[in-house]
C-alpha angles and dihedrals in degrees: 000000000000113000130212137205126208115180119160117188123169115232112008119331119227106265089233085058097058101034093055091059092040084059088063097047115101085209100060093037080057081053099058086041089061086045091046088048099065116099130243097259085039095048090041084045098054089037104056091039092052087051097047097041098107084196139093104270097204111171086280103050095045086042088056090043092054097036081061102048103031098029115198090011096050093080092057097044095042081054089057100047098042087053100050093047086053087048091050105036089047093062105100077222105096114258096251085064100039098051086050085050094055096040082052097056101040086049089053107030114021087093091167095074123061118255087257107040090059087047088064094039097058084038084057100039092054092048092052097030115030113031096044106110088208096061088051099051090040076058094045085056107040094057086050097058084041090051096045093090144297104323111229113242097187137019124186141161111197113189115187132152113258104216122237103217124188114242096267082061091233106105134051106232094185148306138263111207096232116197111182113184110224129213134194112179105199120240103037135036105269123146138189137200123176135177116225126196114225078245091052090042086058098051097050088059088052091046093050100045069052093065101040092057085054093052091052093057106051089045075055099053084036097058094040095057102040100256114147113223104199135211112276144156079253096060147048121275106227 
């Protein structure tokens, strides 16, 4: 029987905490299997590609490097290790400590697999997940783009016609074209309804053809002078 783990902890939970239950987890033991399963020249291969990439190695870029080197079965690793550098880099603990905390509890808890086997498994995480530069600075960049203010989780403008009655409330008199700008902000409940004028509404899409061009323009300088702009929840995918 296949067995699931919920655990919900608000800021960032101790790596030991959330391991322990990982180790648990059938789907993550299937995870170390598919680590354990690469060979020796596939797991040298990955390794040494991972250590040498200069760039940021967001899920898709590692994705695309092990997809290369591994072929069918690159989709399913990249998967691993980006999950357990997210898992170790988001610990407030540094990631010299967290990655200790999580050898120590595989060693001690993760029963299914043999001693050795979790030896090697915590020897080849560290070596795909931890000691990559480009995981680190995808990381660096991601927390940036999180800690820049509040992310919008909904953005609407509803326009609809607010009806003029006479005072016996039997007649429509007339209509006011009403547009109220609708905001959502992602992780609480906060909720925002503001009336826009039609002159207001046309300044926000000027603003906002304002700020694209902007935007241009600095990808532009960025990619003239060499400046890498990564994948985050603040920019594009493309």
């Amino acid at each position: 029987m296949r067995r699931s783990f919920s655990l919900t902890v608000h800021g960032s939970p101790p790596v030991h905490m959330l391991v322990s239950h990982l180790a648990q987890d059938e789907d993550f033991v299937g995870d170390a299997r598919r680590i354990l399963a690469l060979s020796e020249d596939s797991y040298a291969r990955l390794t040494d590609a991972l250590r040498q990439s200069t760039g940021f190695l967001d899920r898709r870029a590692v994705q695309e490097l092990a997809s290369e080197l591994l072929g069918e079965d690159g989709k399913a690793v990249a998967k691993v290790v980006s999950r357990v550098s997210s898992i170790l880099r988001d610990a407030e603990e540094p990631l010299e400590d967290s990655f200790k905390a999580f050898s120590r509890v595989i060693n001690d808890t993760m029963t299914t697999l043999e001693p050795d086997e979790r030896a090697e498994f915590c020897t080849r995480i560290e070596q795909l997940a931890v000691v990559p530069r480009g995981l680190a600075l995808q990381h660096k960049s991601e927390h940036l783009a999180d800690v820049l203010g509040d992310e919008l989780a909904d953005l609407q403008l509803i326009c609809d016609l607010r009806p003029i009655l006479n005072a016996e409330r039997t007649e429509v008199l007339g209509a006011i074209p009403v547009t109220t700008l609708h905001l959502e902000l992602a992780g609480n409940s906060t909720k925002l309804d503001i009336h826009l004028s039609e002159e207001q509404l046309k300044d926000l899409c000027q603003k906002v053809d304002d700020a694209r061009n902007k935007l241009a323009i600095l990808k532009e300088f960025s990619a003239n002078h060499n400046v890498t702009i990564p994948r985050t929840s603040a920019t594009l995918s493309e």
